[in-house]
N, C-alpha and C positions, 0 to 999 in steps of 0.2 A: 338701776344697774350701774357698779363702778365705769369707769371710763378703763379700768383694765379689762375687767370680765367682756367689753364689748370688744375691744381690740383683738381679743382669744376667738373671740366667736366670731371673727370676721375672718381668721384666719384660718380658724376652721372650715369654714363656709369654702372662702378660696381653694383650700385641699381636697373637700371634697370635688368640686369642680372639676378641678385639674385631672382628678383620678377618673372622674365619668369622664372625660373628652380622649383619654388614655384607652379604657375600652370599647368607647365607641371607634375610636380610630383603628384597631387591634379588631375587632366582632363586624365592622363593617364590610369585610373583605376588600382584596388589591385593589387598588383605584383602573380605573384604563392605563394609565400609564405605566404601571405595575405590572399589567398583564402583557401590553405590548411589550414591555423589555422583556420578558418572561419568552414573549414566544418569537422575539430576534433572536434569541439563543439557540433556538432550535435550526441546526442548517438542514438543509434538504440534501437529502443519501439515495442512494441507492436499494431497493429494496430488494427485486429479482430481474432475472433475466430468463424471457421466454424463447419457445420455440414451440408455437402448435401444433403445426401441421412433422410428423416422423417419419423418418422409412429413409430410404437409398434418394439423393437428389443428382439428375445427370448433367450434361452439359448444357447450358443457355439455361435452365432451372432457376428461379429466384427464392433465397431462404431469407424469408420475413423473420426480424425480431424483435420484440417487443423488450424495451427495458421499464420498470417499475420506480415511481418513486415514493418517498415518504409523504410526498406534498406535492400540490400544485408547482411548475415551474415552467418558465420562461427562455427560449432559448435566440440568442440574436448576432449580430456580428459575421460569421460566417454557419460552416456545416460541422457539427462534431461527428465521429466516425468512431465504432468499434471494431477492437482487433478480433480478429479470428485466428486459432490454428485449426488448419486442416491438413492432417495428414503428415505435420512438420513441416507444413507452409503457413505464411502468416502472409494473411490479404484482412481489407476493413470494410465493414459494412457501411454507408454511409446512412448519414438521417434523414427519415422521409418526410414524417407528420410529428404531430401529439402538441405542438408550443401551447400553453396556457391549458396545459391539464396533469395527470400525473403518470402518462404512461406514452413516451416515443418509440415509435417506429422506424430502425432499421432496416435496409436491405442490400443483399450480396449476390451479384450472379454470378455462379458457377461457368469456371472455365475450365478448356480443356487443359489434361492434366495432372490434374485437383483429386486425388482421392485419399479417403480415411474409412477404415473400416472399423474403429475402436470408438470414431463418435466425436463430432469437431467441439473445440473449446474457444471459450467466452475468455479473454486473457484483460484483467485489469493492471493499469484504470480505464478509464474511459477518454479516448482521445478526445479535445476539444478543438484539436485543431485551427485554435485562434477565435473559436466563437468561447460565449459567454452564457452559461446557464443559471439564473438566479430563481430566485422564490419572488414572491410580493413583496417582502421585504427589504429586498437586496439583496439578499443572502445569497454567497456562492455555493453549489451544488459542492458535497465530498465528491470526489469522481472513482474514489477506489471501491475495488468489492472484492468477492471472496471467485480466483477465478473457479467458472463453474463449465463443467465437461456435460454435452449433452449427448449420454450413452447407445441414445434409439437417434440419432439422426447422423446420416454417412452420406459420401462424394463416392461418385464412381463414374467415371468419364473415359476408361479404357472400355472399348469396346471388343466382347468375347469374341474371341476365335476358335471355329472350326475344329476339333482336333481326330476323331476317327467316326466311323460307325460301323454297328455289328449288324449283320441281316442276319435274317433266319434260315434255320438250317438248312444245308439240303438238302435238297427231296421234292418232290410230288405232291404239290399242294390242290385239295379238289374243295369246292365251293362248301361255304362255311367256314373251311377251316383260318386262322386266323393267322397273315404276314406280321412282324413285329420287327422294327426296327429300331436301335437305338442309337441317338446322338450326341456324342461326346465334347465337351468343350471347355479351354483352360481354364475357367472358374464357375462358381454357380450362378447360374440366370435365372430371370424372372419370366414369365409367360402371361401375359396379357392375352383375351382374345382365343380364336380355335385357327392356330398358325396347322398349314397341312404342309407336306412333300409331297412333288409329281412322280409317279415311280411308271418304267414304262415297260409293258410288257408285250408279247406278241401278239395279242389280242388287243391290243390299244394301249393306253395310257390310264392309270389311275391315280385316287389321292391317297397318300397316310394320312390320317387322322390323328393329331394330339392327342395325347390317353393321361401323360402324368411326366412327371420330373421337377416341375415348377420349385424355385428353391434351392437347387443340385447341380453341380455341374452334367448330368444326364439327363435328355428328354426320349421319350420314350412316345414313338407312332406307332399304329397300328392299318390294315386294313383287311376289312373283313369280306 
């Protein structure tokens, strides 16, 4: 073999090399380091924002909330706090638990006040208040979201008032027949429980009985 034809095939030899170390490096997949730059990219967000437990909250009440993250994170330095509107009032929940997982907890106690009947909202971003929420990476938390209105959860801390009541006709009531009384009052209430009235008559004293209203600004006793 000439001394050229070895030099071609030496450099051939070389090219091929070079090409297989090409796909091997390309068909190996990302190194570690690859991947970790890969997933410092990703900053830790906001995912959702809860509220389990529904209904009317009164006064001294605590409404737990849970906020959602994308990731694991870290919270340190001081307390971060979210804003609430209630009602067209703006008070903040502060943070209770969750550091080194992906979901903190929230809480706000209701004062007096405080009411919304349309359903209180979640207003971003998320107050940090001076503290510091990272990932394992370092990574700072996005703090904004999309604010969100929680429709089934309300404040009501004015307490109903009294406003009339209707007896039953008059007349001559003989045993069996039924007394019925209704009581009126400036918004709708709730009824817990078999609340009675004392009603007194010449024969002594007796109870009305709860029958119905619950929900209404009207309740409705009876005594039979």
């Amino acid at each position: 073999i000439s001394m050229y034809k070895v030099k071609q095939l030496l450099i051939l030899i070389t090219s091929i090399l070079f090409l297989l170390g090409m796909v091997t490096s390309c068909g190996g997949g990302a190194s570690e380091e690859e991947i970790r730059a890969y997933t410092i990219e990703l900053q830790p967000a906001i995912d959702d924002i809860r509220i389990s437990t529904t209904g009317y909250y009164l006064e001294t009440e605590t409404i737990t909330i849970a906020i959602d993250f994308n990731k694991v994170v870290n919270v340190t330095v001081a307390t971060p706090r979210l804003e609430l509107d209630i009602g067209g009032t703006t008070v903040y929940a502060d943070y209770v638990s969750g550091t080194g997982t992906k979901t903190f907890l929230f809480t706000y106690d209701i004062i007096a006040g405080l009411n919304d009947s349309d359903g209180i909202t979640a207003i971003s971003p998320l107050d940090l208040a001076g503290a510091t929420i990272k990932d394992n990476y370092n990574n700072d938390l996005i703090p904004t979201f999309i604010d969100k209105n929680f429709s089934n959860v309300f404040v009501d801390t004015t307490i109903p008032t009294f406003q009339s009541i209707t007896k039953p006709t008059d007349g001559v009531y003989i045993p069996d027949e039924i007394l019925s009384f209704s009581i009126t009052f400036d918004e709708d209430v709730q009824v817990t429980g078999l609340p009675r009235i004392e009603l007194q008559l010449d024969s002594g004293n007796v109870f009305l009985d709860y029958v119905s209203g619950s929900g209404s600004d009207t309740l409705v006793f009876e005594y039979l």
